[in-house]
C-alpha positions as CSV (number, residue, x, y, z in Angstrom):
1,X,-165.8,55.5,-27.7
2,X,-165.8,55.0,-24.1
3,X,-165.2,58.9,-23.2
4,X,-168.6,59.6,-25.1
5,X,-170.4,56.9,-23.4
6,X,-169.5,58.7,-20.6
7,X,-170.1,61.6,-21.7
8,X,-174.2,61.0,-22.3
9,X,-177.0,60.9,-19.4
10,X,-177.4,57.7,-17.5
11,X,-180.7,57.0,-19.0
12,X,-179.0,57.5,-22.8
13,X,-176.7,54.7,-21.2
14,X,-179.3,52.2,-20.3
15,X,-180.9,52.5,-24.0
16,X,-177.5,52.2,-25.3
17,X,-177.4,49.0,-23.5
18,X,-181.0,47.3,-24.6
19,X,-179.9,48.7,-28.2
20,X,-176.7,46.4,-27.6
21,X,-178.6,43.4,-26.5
22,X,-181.3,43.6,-29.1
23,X,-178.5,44.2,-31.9
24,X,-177.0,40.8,-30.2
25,X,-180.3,38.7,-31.0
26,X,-182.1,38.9,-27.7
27,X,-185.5,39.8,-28.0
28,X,-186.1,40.3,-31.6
29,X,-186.9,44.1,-32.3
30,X,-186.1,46.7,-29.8
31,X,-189.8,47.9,-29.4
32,X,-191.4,44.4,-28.1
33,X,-188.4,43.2,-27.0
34,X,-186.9,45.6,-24.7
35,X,-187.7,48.0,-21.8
36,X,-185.6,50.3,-19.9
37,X,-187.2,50.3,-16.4
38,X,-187.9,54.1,-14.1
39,X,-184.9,56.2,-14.0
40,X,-185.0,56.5,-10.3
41,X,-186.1,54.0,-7.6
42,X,-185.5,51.5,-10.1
43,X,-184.9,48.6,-7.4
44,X,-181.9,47.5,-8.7
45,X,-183.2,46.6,-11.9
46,X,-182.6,49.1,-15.3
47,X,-183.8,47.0,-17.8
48,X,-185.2,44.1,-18.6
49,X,-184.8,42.6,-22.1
50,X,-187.1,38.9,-23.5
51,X,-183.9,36.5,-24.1
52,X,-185.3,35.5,-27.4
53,X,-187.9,36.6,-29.8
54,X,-190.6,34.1,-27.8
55,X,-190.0,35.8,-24.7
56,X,-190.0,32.6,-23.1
57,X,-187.4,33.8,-20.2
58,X,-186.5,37.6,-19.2
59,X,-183.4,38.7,-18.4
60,X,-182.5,41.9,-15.9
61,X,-180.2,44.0,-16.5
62,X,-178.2,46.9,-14.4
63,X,-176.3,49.6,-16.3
64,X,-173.6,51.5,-14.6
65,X,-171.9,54.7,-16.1
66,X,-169.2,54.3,-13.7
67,X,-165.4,55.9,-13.3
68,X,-164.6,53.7,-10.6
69,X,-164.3,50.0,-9.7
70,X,-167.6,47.9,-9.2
71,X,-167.0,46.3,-6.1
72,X,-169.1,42.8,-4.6
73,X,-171.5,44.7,-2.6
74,X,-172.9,46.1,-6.0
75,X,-173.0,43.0,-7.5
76,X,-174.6,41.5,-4.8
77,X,-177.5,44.1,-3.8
78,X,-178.3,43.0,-8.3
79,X,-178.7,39.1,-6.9
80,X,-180.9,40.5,-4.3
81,X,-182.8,42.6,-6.9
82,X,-183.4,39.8,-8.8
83,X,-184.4,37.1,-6.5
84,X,-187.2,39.3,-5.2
85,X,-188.6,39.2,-9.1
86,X,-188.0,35.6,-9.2
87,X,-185.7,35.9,-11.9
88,X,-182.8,33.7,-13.0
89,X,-180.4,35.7,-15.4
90,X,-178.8,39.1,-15.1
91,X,-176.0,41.4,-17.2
92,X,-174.2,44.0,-14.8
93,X,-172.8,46.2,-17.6
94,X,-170.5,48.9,-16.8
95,X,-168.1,51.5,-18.5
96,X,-165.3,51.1,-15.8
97,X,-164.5,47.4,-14.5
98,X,-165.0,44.7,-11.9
99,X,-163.3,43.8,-8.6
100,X,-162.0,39.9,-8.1
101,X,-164.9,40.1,-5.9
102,X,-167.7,41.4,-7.9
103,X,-166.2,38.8,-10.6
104,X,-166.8,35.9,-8.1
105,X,-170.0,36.7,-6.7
106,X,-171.6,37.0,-9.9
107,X,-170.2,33.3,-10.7
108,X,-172.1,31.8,-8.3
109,X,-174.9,33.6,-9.7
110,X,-176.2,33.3,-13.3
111,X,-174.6,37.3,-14.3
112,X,-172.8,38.0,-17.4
113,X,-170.6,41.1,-16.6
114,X,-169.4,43.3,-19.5
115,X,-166.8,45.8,-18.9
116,X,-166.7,49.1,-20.2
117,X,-163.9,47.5,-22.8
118,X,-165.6,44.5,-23.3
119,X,-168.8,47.0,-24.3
120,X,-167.0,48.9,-26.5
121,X,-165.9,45.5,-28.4
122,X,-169.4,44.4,-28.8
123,X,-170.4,47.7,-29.7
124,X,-168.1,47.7,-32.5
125,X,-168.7,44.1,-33.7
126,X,-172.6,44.8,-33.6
127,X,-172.8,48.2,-34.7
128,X,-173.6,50.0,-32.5
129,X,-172.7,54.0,-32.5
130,X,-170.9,53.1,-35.2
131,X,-171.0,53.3,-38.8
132,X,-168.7,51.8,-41.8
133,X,-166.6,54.4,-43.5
134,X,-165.6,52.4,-46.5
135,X,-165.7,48.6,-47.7
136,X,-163.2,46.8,-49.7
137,X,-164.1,43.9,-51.8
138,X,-161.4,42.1,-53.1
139,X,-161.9,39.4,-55.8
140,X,-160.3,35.9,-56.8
141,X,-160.6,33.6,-59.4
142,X,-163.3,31.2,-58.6
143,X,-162.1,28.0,-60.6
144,X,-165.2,25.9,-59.6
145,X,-167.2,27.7,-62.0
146,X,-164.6,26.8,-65.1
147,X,-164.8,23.3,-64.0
148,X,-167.3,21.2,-66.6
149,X,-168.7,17.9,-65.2
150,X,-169.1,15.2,-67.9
């Protein structure tokens, strides 16, 4: 799954991501909830996304389709993107992983980071890119139904 996420553009990656986040419950529906901001010149910002359906708090998010290792500096030029937008939460998604560094500045800052295997798990558990190839339902005896009350 990763590979092909690598494989697409960097601007399918960013939708990927608000997809993600609105299959997750932020937002509500992926229309009014979600934006994916310019491709270029973004200021450090790729998306922003209503963390819940009353949009009564934003969170920014940066999207990186990256082989190699996101180091602090990355993570910190994202604080600086968004404390000159006043904001308060951030997700620094990748598809490769994070440095001890990158891990602690964002803990002193209010930034969820999601590796690119940590992506693919949510992916999976929230359906997204993939599809259910077959369902088993398996049946038992459900004795509370034979038991009269007097």
């Amino acid at each position: 799954m990763l590979e092909q996420i690598k494989n697409q553009t960097p601007g399918f990656f960013e939708q990927l991501v608000l997809d993600l986040l609105v299959k997750m419950g932020y937002g509500g529906n992926r229309e009014d909830a979600a934006m994916v901001t310019k491709i270029s010149h973004d200021g450090g910002i790729d998306g922003i996304i209503k963390e819940d359906r009353l949009g009564l708090d934003m969170i920014y998010i940066q999207a990186k389709r990256w082989e190699n290792t996101v180091q602090k500096p990355e993570i910190q030029k994202f604080r600086g993107a968004l404390s000159e937008r006043g904001a308060t939460k951030g997700i620094f998604i990748t598809t490769s992983d994070f440095s001890a560094g990158a891990k602690e500045s964002a803990r002193n800052a209010k930034i969820v980071l999601i590796d690119g295997t940590e992506l693919c798990h949510l992916m999976i558990e929230f359906g997204v890119g993939v599809s259910i190839k077959t369902v088993y339902e398996i049946k038992r005896l459900d004795t509370d139904y034979f038991t009269t009350e007097s």
